[in-house]
C-alpha positions, 0 to 999 in steps of 0.5 A: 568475536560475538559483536561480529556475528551479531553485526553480521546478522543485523546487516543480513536482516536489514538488507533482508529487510530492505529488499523486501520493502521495495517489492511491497510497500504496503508489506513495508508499511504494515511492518515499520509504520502500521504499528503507531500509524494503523492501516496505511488508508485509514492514516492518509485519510485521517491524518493527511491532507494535499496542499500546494501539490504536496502531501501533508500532516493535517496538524502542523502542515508538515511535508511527508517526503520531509517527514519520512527522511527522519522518521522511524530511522528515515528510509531510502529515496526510493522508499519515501517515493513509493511511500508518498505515492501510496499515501497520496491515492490513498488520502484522495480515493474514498474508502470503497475496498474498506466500505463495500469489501472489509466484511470479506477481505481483510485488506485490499493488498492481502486480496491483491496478494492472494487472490488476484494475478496481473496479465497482460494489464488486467487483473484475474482471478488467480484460482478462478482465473475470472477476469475481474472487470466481468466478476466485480460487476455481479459481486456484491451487486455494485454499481458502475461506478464502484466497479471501476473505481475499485478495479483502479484502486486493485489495479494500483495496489497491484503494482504497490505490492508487486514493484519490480 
């Protein structure tokens, strides 16, 4: 019965997979659309646009939660919600991590995922243990505003890359 094994580890894959994706959306993206849409930032800006309150393809208009039911075998409610969302501050936050931070760190979700820890609300260091909101400031000499604008946008993707 070779269909049977097969079966059983396409469903073990696919549960594998799912799991996975409702833990990290930026992981789910980068797998399933990062191949034809590129990085999930660079796509929102480009590619998306907010109209009527809701998230939408700049050429044809077409809604994304729409979109997202069918496309690329169409994903889980829960999926399509978290999604939109990252899509959504992504296509209305300029493009600072990518801008003052892409020559050092790859991604702001890479650095997020390896280098930064969530306590208590705020984000440290994870091997320096340095609070960011004292670290950004004299990283990099950014200004103010820079400084917390990507500590919101980290604090954001924070809780994309680690949902409970």
């Amino acid at each position: 019965m070779p269909w049977l094994r097969t079966f059983i580890l396409f469903a073990i894959f696919t549960l594998t997979t799912q799991s996975a994706s409702a833990a990290d959306i930026h992981w789910l993206w980068d797998q399933r659309c990062g191949g034809c849409h590129d990085h999930a930032g660079q796509f929102a800006r480009k590619s998306l646009v907010v109209i009527d309150e809701k998230l939408r393809a700049r050429r044809g208009g077409k809604d994304v939660e729409t979109l997202l039911l069918t496309h690329n075998g169409g994903y889980s409610p829960q999926d399509i919600n978290a999604i939109r969302s990252m899509l959504l501050a992504q296509a209305t936050t300029p493009a600072l991590f990518k801008t003052k931070c892409g020559n050092c760190h790859q991604t702001a979700a890479q650095l997020v995922r390896e280098q930064l820890v969530s306590r208590d609300g705020q984000l440290y260091g994870r091997y320096s243990h340095r609070l960011m909101a004292d670290f950004l400031p004299q990283h990099r000499q950014m200004k103010p505003e820079d400084t917390a604008l990507l500590l919101d946008v980290l604090t954001r993707i924070e809780s994309e890359v680690h949902q409970p």
